[in-house]
C-alpha positions as CSV (number, residue, x, y, z in Angstrom):
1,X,84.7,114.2,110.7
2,X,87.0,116.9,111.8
3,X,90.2,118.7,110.4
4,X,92.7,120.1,112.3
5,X,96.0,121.1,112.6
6,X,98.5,118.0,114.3
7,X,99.6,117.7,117.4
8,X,102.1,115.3,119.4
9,X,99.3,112.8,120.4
10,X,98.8,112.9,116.7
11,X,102.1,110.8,116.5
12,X,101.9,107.0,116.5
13,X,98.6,107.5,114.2
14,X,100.9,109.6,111.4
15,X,103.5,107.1,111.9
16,X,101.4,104.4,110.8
17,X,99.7,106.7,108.1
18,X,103.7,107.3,106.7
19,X,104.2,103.4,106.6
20,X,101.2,103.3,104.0
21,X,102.3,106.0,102.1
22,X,105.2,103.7,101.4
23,X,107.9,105.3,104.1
24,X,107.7,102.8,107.1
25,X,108.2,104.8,110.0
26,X,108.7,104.3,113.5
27,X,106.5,106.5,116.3
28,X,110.5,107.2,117.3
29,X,111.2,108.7,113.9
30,X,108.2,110.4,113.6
31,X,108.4,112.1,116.9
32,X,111.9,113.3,116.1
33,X,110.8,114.4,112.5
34,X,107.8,116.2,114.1
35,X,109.5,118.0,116.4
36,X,111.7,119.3,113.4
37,X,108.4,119.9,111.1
38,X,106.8,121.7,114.2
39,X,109.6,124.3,114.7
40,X,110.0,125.5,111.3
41,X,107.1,128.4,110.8
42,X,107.1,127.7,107.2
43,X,105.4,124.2,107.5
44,X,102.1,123.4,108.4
45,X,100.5,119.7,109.0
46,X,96.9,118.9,109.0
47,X,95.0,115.6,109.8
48,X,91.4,114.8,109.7
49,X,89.7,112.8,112.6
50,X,87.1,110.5,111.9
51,X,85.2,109.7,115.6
52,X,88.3,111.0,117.3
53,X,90.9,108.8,115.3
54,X,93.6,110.1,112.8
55,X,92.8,109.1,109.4
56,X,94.8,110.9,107.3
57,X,96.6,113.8,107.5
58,X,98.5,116.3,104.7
59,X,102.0,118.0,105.4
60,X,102.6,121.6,103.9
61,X,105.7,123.6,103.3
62,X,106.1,127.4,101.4
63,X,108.4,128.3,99.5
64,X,109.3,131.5,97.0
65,X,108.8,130.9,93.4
66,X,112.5,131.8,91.8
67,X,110.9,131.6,88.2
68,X,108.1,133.7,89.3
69,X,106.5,136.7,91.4
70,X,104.8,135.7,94.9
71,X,105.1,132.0,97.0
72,X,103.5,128.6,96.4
73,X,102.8,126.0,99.2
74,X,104.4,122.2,98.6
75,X,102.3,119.1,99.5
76,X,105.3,117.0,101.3
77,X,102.8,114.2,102.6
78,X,99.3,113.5,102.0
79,X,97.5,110.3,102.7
80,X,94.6,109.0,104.1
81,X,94.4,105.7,105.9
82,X,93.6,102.3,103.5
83,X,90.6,101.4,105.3
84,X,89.4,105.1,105.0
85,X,89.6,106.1,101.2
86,X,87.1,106.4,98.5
87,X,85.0,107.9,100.9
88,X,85.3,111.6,100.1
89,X,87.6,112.1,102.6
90,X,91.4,112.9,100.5
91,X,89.2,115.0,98.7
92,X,87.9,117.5,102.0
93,X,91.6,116.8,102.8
94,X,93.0,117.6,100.3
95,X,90.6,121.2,99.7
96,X,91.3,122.7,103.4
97,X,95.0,122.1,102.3
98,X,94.5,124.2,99.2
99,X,92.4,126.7,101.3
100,X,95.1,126.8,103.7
101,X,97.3,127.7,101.1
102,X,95.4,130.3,99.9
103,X,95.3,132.1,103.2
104,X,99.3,131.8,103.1
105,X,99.2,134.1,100.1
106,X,99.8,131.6,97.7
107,X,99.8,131.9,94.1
108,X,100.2,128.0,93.2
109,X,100.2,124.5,95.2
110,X,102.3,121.8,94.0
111,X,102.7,118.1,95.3
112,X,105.4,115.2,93.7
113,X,103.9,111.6,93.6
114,X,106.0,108.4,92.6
115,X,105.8,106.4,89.9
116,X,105.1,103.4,91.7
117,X,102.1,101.1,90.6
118,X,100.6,101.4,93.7
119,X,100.8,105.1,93.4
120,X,98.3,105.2,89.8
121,X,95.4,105.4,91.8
122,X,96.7,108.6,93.7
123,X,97.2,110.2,90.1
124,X,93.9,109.8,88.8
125,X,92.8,111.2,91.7
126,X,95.0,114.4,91.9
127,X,94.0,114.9,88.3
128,X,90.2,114.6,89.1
129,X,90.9,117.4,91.3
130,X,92.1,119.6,88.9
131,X,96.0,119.2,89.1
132,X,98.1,118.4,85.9
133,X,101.4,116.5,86.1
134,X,103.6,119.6,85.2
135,X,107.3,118.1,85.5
136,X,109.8,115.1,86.0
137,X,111.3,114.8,89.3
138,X,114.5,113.8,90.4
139,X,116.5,112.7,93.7
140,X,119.7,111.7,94.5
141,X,120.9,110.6,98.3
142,X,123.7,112.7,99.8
């Protein structure tokens, strides 16, 4: 097991890791989204390896608090592949994010997750870890 930062041959595997986070994605779409994600110094992707294959991988963003002093780091995507979970991984995941965040300077680390049925499990696990459900979001496509 092995966590790293992502990298283009990364691609088709977090395409496929996307699709079961409930955002079917094409290796197209992903290339063109990574090469987005990939020039803007504010985010930061990480995926873990298990015998050289992607398995999961978590998507960071900062961002300046406005309702408070310093800057907190925004869990955009994290997932780890069905065939791969309850195996300790989300959680080594999901604690390098957090430390990566803290060498960022941030204060606080945040993360949205749906309301979906399927997404329950993802809760209960979020909370085991110490994260509280804090607000309601809300989207609306432009």
């Amino acid at each position: 097991m092995k966590i790293r930062v992502a990298c283009s041959s990364d691609i088709p595997q977090m395409a496929n890791l996307m699709g079961q986070l409930g955002y079917p994605t094409s290796v197209e779409q992903m290339r063109k989204r990574f090469e987005k994600i990939s020039a803007e110094p504010s985010y930061h992707t990480l995926v873990i390896e298990v015998e050289g294959r992607v398995v999961g991988m978590s998507g960071l963003c900062t961002g300046i608090f406005y309702e408070s002093d310093g800057i907190y780091v925004r869990i955009v995507a994290f997932v780890v592949d069905d065939t791969y979970r309850n195996q300790g991984l989300g959680k080594i995941l999901l604690a390098e994010s957090e430390k990566w965040a803290r060498s960022n300077g941030a204060d606080g680390i945040v993360l949205n997750s749906g309301n979906r049925a399927e997404r329950m499990a993802a809760h209960a696990f979020y909370k085991a870890l110490g994260y509280r459900e804090k607000s309601t979001g809300f989207a609306k496509q432009l």
